[in-house]
C-alpha positions in Angstrom: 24.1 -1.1 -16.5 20.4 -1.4 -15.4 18.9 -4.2 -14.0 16.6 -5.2 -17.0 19.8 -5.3 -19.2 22.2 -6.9 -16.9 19.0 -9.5 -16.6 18.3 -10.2 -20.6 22.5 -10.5 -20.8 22.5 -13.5 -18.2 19.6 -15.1 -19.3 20.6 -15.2 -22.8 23.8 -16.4 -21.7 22.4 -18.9 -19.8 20.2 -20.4 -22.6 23.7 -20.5 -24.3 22.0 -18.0 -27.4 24.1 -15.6 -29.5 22.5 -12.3 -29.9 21.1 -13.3 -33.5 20.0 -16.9 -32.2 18.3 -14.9 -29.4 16.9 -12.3 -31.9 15.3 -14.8 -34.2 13.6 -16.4 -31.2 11.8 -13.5 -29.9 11.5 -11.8 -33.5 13.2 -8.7 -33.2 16.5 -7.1 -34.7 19.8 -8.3 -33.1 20.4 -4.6 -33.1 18.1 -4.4 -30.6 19.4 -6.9 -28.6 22.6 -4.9 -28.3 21.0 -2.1 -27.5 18.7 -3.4 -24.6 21.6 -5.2 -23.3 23.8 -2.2 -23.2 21.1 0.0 -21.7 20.5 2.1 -24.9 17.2 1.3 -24.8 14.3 -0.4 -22.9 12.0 -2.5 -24.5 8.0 -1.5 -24.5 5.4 -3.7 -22.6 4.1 -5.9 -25.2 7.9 -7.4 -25.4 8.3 -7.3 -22.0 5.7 -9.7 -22.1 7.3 -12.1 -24.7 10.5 -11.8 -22.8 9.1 -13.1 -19.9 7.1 -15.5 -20.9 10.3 -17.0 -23.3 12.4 -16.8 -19.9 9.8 -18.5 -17.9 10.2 -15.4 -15.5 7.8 -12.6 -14.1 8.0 -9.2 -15.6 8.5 -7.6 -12.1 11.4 -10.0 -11.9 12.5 -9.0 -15.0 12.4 -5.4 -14.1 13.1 -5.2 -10.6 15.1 -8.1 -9.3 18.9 -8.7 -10.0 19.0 -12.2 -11.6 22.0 -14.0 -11.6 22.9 -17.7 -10.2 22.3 -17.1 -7.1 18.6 -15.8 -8.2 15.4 -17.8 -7.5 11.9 -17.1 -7.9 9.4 -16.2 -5.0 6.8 -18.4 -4.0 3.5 -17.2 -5.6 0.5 -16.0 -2.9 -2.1 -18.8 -3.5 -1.5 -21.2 -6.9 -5.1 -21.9 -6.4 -6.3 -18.4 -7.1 -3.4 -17.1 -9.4 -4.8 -15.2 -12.5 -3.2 -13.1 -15.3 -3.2 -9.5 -14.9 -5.0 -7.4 -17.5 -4.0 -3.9 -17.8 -4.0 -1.5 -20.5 -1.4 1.3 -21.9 -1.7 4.6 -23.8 -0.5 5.6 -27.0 3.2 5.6 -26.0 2.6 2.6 -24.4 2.2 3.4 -20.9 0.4 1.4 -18.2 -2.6 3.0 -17.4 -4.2 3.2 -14.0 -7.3 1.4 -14.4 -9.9 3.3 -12.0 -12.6 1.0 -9.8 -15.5 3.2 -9.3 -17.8 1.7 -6.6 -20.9 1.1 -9.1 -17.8 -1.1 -10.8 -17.0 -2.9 -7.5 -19.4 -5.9 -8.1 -18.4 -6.3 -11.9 -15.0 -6.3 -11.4 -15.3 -9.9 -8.8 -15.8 -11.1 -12.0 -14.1 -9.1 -14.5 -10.9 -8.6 -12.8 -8.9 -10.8 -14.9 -10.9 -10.1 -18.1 -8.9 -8.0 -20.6 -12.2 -6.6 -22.1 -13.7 -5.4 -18.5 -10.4 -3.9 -17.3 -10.5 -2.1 -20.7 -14.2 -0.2 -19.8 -13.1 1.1 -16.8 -11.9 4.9 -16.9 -8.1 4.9 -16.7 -5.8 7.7 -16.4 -1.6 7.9 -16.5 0.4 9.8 -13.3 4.1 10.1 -14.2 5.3 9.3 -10.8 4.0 5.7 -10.9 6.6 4.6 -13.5 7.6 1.2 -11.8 5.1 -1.3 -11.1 1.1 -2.1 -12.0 -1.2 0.4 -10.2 -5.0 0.5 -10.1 -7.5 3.1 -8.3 -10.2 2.1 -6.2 -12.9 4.4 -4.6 -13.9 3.4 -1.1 -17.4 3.6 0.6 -18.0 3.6 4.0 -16.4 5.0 7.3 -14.3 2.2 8.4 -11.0 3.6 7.6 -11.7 7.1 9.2 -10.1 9.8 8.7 -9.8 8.7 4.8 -13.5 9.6 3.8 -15.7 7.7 1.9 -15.4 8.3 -1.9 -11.7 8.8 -1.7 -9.9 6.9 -4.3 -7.4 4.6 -3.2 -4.0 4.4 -6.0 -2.7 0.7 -4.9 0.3 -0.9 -6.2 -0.2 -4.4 -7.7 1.0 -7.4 -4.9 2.1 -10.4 -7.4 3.7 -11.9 -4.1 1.9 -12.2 -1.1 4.7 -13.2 1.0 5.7 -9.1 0.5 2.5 -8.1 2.1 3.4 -6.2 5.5 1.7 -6.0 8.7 0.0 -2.5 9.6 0.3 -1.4 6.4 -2.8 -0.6 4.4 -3.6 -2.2 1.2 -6.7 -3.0 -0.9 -7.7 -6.4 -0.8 -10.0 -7.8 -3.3 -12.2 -11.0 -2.2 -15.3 -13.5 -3.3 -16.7 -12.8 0.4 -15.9 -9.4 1.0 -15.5 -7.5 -2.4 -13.1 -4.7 -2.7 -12.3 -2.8 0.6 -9.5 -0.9 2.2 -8.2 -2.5 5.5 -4.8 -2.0 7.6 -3.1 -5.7 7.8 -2.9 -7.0 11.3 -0.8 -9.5 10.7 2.1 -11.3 7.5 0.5 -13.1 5.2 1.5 -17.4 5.2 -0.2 -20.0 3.1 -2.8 -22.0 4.4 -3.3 -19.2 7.2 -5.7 -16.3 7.3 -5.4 -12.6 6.6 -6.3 -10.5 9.4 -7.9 -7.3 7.9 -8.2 -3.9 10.3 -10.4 -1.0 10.2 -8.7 2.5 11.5 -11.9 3.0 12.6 -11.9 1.2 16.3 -16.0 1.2 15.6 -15.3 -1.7 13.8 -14.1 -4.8 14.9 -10.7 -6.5 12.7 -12.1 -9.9 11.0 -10.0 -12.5 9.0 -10.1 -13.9 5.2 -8.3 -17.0 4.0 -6.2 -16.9 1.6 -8.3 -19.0 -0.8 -11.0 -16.2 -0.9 -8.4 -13.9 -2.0 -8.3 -12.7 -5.9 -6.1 -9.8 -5.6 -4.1 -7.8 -3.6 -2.9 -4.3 -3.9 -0.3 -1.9 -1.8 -2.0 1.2 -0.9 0.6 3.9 -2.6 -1.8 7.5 -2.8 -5.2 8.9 -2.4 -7.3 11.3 -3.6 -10.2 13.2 -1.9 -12.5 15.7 -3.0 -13.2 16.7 0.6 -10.6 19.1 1.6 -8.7 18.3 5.5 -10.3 19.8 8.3 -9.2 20.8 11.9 -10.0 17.8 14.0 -13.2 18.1 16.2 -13.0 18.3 20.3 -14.6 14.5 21.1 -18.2 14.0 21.3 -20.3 12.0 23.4 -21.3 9.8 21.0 -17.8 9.0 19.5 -15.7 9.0 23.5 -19.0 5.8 24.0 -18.2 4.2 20.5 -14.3 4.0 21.7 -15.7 2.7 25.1 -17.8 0.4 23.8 -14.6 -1.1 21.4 -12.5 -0.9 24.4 -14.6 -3.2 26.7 -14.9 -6.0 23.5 -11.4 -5.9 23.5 -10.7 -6.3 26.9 -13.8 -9.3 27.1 -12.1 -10.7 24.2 -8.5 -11.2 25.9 -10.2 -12.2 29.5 -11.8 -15.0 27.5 -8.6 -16.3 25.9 
């Protein structure tokens, strides 16, 4: 039995519903009931949706946590800034992945959580990214050497921030700072800041608080139009650049 059915079964169960009181709830055929609950078939997005939302549950829960008594919701990442999602889906009702170009990166501070916004943006469908929300994001700059600038960034969607990891990349949507790519430098808690790192040791790490977060997504893929090369003997100029970040570092831990 998969984990969405074994998870509609109990929490049918637990509402104390038959299968038809259940079915005329939600509005479908008890038929269908039976079959979602015996893994004969998997109910599309838009339902997903309405079972959540009946359950008082997430749909990731829903999909990818076993929920039984022992079972209790995560804490969310910052109640303060908690939005809806908006995504879209194909013709067979797959989630697309929404793509973030960088002309798009001011617009979508704004638009992130608007259904009609998400929907302008290019979107495309990869197979292998079945479980989960993902959105692309193209990246500008140098900071996160050797990925270049214009490489698009496929990150998975972080509904709990509690699961983001330290030294792990991600793409981490802000008021301040807009959309970047950073490394994490350390787990996030609430009502502590996120310290963001460049791969780039040019650049020095900085922190964001948690209440200047909007989203936050799991670097899962990239794509690059600029082909890998064999790696360069060390210039002058770039053998300086790591002196230069080594002394800050070092000034930085005399002083503390």
């Amino acid at each position: 039995m998969s984990i969405i059915s074994s998870n509609l079964k109990f929490l049918r169960k637990k509402k104390g519903l038959t299968q038809q009181q259940f079915a005329d709830q939600i509005g479908i055929k008890r038929s269908l009931v039976g079959a979602y609950e015996e893994d004969r078939a998997d109910p599309k997005y838009d339902l997903l949706k309405k079972l959540a939302l009946f359950f008082d549950v997430s749909i990731d829960a829903l999909i990818n946590e076993t929920i039984d008594e022992k079972w209790a919701p995560k804490p969310k990442g910052n109640p303060a800034n908690l939005r809806v999602l908006s995504i879209t889906v194909d013709k067979d009702d797959n989630e697309n992945i929404e793509l973030v170009p960088v002309k798009a990166s001011a617009g979508y501070l704004n638009g992130y959580a608007d259904p009609e916004f998400v929907g302008t943006l290019p979107k495309f469908y990869l197979p292998m990214f079945k479980q989960g929300t993902f959105r692309a994001f193209e990246i500008k700059g140098d900071s996160m050497l050797p990925l270049l600038s214009g490489s698009i960034v496929i990150g998975e969607y972080v509904e709990n921030w509690a699961d983001i990891k330290a030294t792990e990349t991600y793409v981490v949507i802000s008021k301040t700072e807009g959309v970047v790519y950073k490394r994490i430098g350390n787990k996030y808690k609430e009502n502590k800041k996120l310290k963001l790192v460049s791969d780039n040791p040019v650049y020095e790490p900085y922190e964001i608080g948690g209440e200047d977060i909007l989203e936050v997504w799991k670097a899962k893929a990239y794509f690059s139009t600029h082909m890998p090369q064999p790696t360069p003997e060390p210039t002058m100029e770039s053998l300086t650049a790591m002196m230069t970040q080594m002394q800050r570092s070092i000034s930085k831990l005399s002083n503390n």
